[in-house]
Structures are given as C-alpha cells and as structure tokens.
N, C-alpha and C positions, 0 to 999 in steps of 0.2 A: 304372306301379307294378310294380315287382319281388316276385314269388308263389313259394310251395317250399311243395309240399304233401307230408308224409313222411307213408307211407302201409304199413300190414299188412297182408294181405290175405292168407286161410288156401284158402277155396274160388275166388275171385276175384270177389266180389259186390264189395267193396273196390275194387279195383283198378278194373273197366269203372266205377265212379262217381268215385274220383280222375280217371281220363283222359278221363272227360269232363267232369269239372270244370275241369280244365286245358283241355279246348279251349273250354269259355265263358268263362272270362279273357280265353286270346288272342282271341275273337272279338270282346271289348268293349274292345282296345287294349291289353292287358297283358301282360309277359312273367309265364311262368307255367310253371315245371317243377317235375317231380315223381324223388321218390328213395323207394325200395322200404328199407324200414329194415333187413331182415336181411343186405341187402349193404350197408350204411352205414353204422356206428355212428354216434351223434350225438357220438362226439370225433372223426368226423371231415369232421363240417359245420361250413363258416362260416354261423351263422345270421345275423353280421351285415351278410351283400350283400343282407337283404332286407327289403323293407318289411311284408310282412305274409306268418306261415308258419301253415300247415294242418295238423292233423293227423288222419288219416282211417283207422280201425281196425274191425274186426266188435263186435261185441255177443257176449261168451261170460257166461253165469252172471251176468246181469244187470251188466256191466260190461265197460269194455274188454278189449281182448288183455294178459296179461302183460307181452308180450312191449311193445306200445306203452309200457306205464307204465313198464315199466324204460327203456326209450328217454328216454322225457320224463324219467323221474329221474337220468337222465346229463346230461341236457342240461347246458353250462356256463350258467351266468345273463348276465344280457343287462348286457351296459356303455351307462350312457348312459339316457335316457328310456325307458319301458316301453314294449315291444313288442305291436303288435296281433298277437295270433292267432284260429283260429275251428279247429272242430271237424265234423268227420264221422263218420255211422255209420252202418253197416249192420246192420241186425236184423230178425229175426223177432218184430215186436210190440211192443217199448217198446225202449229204452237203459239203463232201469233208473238207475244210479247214474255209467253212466262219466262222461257229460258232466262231473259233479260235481266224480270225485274226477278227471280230469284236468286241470281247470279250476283246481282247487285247490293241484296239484303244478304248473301252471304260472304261477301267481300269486307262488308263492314264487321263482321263478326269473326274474322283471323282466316277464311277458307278462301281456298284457290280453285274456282272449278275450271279442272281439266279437260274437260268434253260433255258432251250435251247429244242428246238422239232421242229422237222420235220417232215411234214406231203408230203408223197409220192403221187408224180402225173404223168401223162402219160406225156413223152417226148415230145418237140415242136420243136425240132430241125429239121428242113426241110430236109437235109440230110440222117441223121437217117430215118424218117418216109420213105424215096423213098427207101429205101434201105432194110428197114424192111418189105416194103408193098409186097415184092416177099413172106413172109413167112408166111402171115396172116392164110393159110391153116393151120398150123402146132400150131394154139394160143392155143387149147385144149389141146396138150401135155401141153404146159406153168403151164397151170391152174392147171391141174394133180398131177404136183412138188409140183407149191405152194400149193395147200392143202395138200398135206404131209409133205412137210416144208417150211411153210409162210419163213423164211428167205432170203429164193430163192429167190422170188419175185421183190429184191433188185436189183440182179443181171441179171436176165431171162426176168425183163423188158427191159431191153437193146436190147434183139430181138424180144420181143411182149410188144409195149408200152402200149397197154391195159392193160396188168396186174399192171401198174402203178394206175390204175383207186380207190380212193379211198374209203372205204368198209366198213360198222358199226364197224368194229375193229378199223381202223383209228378215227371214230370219236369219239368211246370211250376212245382211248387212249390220243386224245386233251383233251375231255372232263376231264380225269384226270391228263395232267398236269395243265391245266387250273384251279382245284381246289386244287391243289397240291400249286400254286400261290398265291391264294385267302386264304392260310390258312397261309402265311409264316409272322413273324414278320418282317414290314417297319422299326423298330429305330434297329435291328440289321441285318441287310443283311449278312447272308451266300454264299460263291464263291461256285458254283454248278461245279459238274462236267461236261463237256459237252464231250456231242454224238459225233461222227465222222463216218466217216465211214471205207474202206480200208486204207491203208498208204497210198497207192499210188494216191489215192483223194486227200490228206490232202497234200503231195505233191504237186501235181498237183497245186493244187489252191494256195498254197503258191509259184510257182512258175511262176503263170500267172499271164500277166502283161494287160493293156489297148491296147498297140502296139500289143501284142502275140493277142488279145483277136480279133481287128479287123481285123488282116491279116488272123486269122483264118475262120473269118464271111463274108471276102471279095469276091463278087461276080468275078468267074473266070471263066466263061462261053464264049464263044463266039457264039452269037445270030445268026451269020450268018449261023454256021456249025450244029448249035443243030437240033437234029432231033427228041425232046420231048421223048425220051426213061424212063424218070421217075427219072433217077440216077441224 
C-alpha cells in the first residue's frame, strides 16, 4: 500500500508523531512518505499515486491548525471511487472539534476517513505555562490521580502540563491504530467513528473562528508597565 501523510506542525510535537508514523508503515510492508504542508500546497500534490493519505496537525482552540484546514479546503476532489483517509493530532487534552470539522471538509471532497487518533502532549500555551508554573510543587498529586485513573490525565493536565508528556501507553496505543490502518481494505473504505472529547471542546472549536483565534493570541502587554511577574 502506497501512504502520504501531510502534516503541520508549529512546535514539532506533530512532526516526531508523523515520522514515526511513517516508520510503522514501512515497518509493516508499506511505502509510506510524509510532506510538510507549508512547503507544499495541496495544488501541488498528486493525491491520486496513493492508496490511503493522512492528515496530521496540532490541536489550537479546540480545533485543527488554520493553516491544515485551508490545505484540506484546497484540496482538488478525488476522481474515481472515494478515498480512504485517517487523521492525527496532537494536543494538550481533547481535539475538541478538529477530527469533525476536517472529517467533514474531506467527505465533501470524495475521501472517507477511516480512523482518527490523538496522541496527548504537554501544553505550549505560554499563558497557561506562567500560570501553572505557581503549581509545579503540587505535580505529584497529579501523577497520583492519574495512576488510579489514567482518564484524568485529560483533564489534570490542564494544571500540570507534564502529565501531558507522552508514555509507552501512548505509544502503544498509536502503534495499534496504526495497524489497525494497515490492516483495513483501500477498494472499500469504511466511515470511522471519530474521538472527541468534552462537548464543550467540540463546541468550542466549532465555534472558533481565525479573527476569535488571533484576538485571542494578541499580545496585550504593555512593555513600559511590566514588571516580569511571570503572568
């Protein structure tokens, strides 16, 4: 099987999870490359040399990168039978809405995604980090929870971004959808159910827009008055 996973990646949490996605392909027989989408445009991929394409972006405001969606909404539509795809993401804590609305924008475009997975990472949100870093004393309660119930860890990262830190669970668990992939039939593509997280994620991110998203990220500072306090 022929794989082309097009991938965003801002800090590179992204990126080290595509290329090692692409080496568990080839390792189970499959050709399997990867293209960085800001050197790419999707007019200027043939998506039809391949049997099954990926698309692998961070988690911003409870939804994909911008910058992904417009990629997928350039895509040309696929000639011919519908196309398998699957999805990836990296976040801090849920995916919120992206799986959705990209799942969406590429249904209309002849693709069928067949699976969706998120692999969990420590927040990079600069705000959050100055604001969590009062509480680092307190990260071994964190741990505590989550080992008595991993599920927490969703949520409890949000005040200790370290427990976001990925863990031979996580990797086992890529490792099995990624052969969960590798085993599905290309001439009939099955519509997967995909992950989400809270409602109010999948809200969220369906409700955030490029304007919301900058005014949000806008620097509001005044340099003159700051007195480096960390917030």
């Amino acid at each position: 099987m022929k794989i082309l996973i097009c991938y965003h990646s801002t800090t590179g949490n992204t990126k080290t999870v595509t290329l090692y996605t692409r080496t568990l392909f080839q390792s189970l027989g499959h050709q399997c490359e990867v293209v960085d989408i800001t050197r790419a445009p999707s007019s200027e991929l043939s998506m039809e040399d391949w049997d099954l394409v990926g698309f692998a972006s961070p988690t911003l405001y409870f939804r994909g990168t911008f910058t992904m969606e417009r990629f997928i909404t350039n895509l040309p539509p696929v000639s011919g039978p519908a196309r398998p795809a699957f999805l990836l993401a990296t976040c801090a804590g849920e995916p919120g809405a992206q799986f959705h609305l990209q799942a969406e924008t590429l249904h209309h475009k002849g693709y069928v995604v067949t699976g969706a997975h998120a692999v969990i990472a420590p927040s990079n949100w600069p705000m959050q980090l100055a604001l969590t870093d009062k509480i680092t004393w307190s990260e071994p309660l964190g741990r505590t929870i989550t080992r008595i119930f991993r599920p927490s860890r969703l949520l409890l990262s949000a005040l200790w971004p370290a427990l976001g830190t990925p863990d031979q669970k996580d990797k086992s668990s890529l490792d099995r959808f990624v052969e969960s992939l590798a085993s599905q039939s290309i001439d009939t593509p099955q519509a997967a159910r995909l992950p989400s997280g809270l409602p109010g994620g999948v809200l969220s991110g369906k409700a955030m827009t490029r304007e919301k998203a900058q005014k949000a990220a806008g620097i509001r500072i005044d340099a003159a008055t700051c007195i480096g306090c960390g917030i």
